[in-house]
N, C-alpha and C positions, 0 to 999 in steps of 0.2 A: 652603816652607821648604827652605835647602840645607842639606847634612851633610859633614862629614870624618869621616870614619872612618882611620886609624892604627895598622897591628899594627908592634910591632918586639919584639924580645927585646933583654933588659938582661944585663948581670955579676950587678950584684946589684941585686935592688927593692928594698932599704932605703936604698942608699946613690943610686939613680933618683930616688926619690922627690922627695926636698928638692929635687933639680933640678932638677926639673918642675914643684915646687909653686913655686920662686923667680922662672917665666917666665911667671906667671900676667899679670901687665900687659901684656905683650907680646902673648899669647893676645886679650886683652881688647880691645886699640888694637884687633887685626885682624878686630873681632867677633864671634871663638869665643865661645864658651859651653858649657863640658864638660857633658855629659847622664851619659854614663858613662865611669869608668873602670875596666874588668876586666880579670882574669890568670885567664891558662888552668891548667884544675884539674891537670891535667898536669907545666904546667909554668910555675912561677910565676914563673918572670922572663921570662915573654910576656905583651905587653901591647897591649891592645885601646881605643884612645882613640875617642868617640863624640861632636863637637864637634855643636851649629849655628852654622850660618854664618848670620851677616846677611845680610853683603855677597859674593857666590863670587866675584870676583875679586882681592880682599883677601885671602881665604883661601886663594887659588891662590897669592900671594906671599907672604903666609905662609909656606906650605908646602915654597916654594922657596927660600925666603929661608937665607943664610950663617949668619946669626943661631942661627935653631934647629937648623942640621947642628952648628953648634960647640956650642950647647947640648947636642946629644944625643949628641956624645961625649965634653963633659965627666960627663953624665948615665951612662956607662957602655953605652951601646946598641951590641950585637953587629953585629948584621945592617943592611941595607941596609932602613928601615922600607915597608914596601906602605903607600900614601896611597891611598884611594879620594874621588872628592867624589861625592856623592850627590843627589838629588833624590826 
């Protein structure tokens, strides 16, 4: 099984959220499958996404894809997000 994993830090998780939860087909087409999603005790508008992947290539453009950089700064996300793909 491959994995994404996704830290980025947000403005605000309450106003993230809905934004994240609204690109769930998007997620879906590209064969993620959220396992978890966590925020650091610290500091809760860091956030930790923990996908499987189907398909890692799919999920590689995903990842790159315009799509989700526009999503994720309508979403409110600060920083430039770390992507790790996993195995």
């Amino acid at each position: 099984m491959n994995y994404i994993l996704i830290r980025h830090k947000v403005a605000d998780f309450a106003k993230w959220k809905p934004a994240y939860d609204g690109h769930a087909s998007a997620r879906a087409s590209a064969g993620l499958k959220e396992e978890h999603l966590l925020r650091n005790i610290d500091n809760p508008n860091e956030v930790i996404l923990l996908f499987s992947a189907q398909d890692l290539d799919k999920a590689k453009a995903f990842a790159a894809s315009p799509d989700l950089r526009e999503r994720m700064q309508q979403g409110g996300v600060t920083d430039k997000p770390d992507i790790y793909l996993l195995k």
